[in-house]
C-alpha positions in Angstrom: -35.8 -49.8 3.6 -39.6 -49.6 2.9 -41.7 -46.5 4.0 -43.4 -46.9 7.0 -46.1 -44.2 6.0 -47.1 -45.6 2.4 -46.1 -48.9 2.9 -46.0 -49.6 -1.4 -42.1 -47.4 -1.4 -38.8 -47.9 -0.4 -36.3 -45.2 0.2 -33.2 -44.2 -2.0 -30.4 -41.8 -0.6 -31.5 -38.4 -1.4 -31.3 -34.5 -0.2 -34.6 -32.8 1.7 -35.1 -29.3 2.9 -35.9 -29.2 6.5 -37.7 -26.9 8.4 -37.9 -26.5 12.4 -40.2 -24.2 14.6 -39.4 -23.2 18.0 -41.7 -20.2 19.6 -40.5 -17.0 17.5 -37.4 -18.9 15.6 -37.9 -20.4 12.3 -35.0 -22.5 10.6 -34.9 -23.8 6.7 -32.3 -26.1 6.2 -31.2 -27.0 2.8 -29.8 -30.0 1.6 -30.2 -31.8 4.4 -29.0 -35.9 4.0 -31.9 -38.2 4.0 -33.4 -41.6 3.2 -36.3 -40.5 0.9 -39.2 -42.2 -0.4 -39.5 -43.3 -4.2 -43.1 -43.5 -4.0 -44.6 -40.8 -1.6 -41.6 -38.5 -0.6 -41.7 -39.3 2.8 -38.3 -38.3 4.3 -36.0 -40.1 6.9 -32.9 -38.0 8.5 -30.7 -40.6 10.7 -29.4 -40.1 14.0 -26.7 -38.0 14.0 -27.8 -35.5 10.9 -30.7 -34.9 13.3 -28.5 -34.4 16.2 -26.5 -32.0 14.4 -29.7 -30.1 12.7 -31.1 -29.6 16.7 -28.3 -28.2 17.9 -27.4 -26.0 15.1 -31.5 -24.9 16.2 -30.9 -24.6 19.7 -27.7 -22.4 18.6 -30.2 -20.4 16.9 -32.5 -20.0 19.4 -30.0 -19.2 22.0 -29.4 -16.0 19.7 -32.4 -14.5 19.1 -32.5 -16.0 15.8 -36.6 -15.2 14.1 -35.8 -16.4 10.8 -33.0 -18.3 8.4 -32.2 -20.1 5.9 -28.7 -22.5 6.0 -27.0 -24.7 3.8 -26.7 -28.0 5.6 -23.3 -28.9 6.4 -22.1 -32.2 8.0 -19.7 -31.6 11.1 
């Protein structure tokens, strides 16, 4: 697939950190599946890595969670 943000890359199966933000909870996941771009880096998680990642948040968030740092792990 080409990049849609520099337009000049395409993407090559790859592994990205990710990191989400909700009010006081901050998540780091590591190793996180991902299209990634050969040109600028831009990442692309698909559909159901994503689904997975926000509900593993949510999770979080549900428990008070402030701060951590997970190894990604594909249900």
């Amino acid at each position: 697939m080409n990049c849609v943000i520099c337009k000049h890359g395409s993407t090559q199966s790859g592994h990205v950190t990710v990191t989400l933000e909700r009010g006081s909870t901050t998540l780091v996941f590591k190793h996180v599946p991902a299209q990634v771009c050969d040109n600028c880096g831009e990442a692309y998680v698909d559909e159901e890595t994503t689904e997975q990642l926000l509900a593993a948040a949510e999770a979080a968030v549900d428990a008070g969670v402030q701060v951590e740092v997970r190894e990604f792990v594909a249900a």
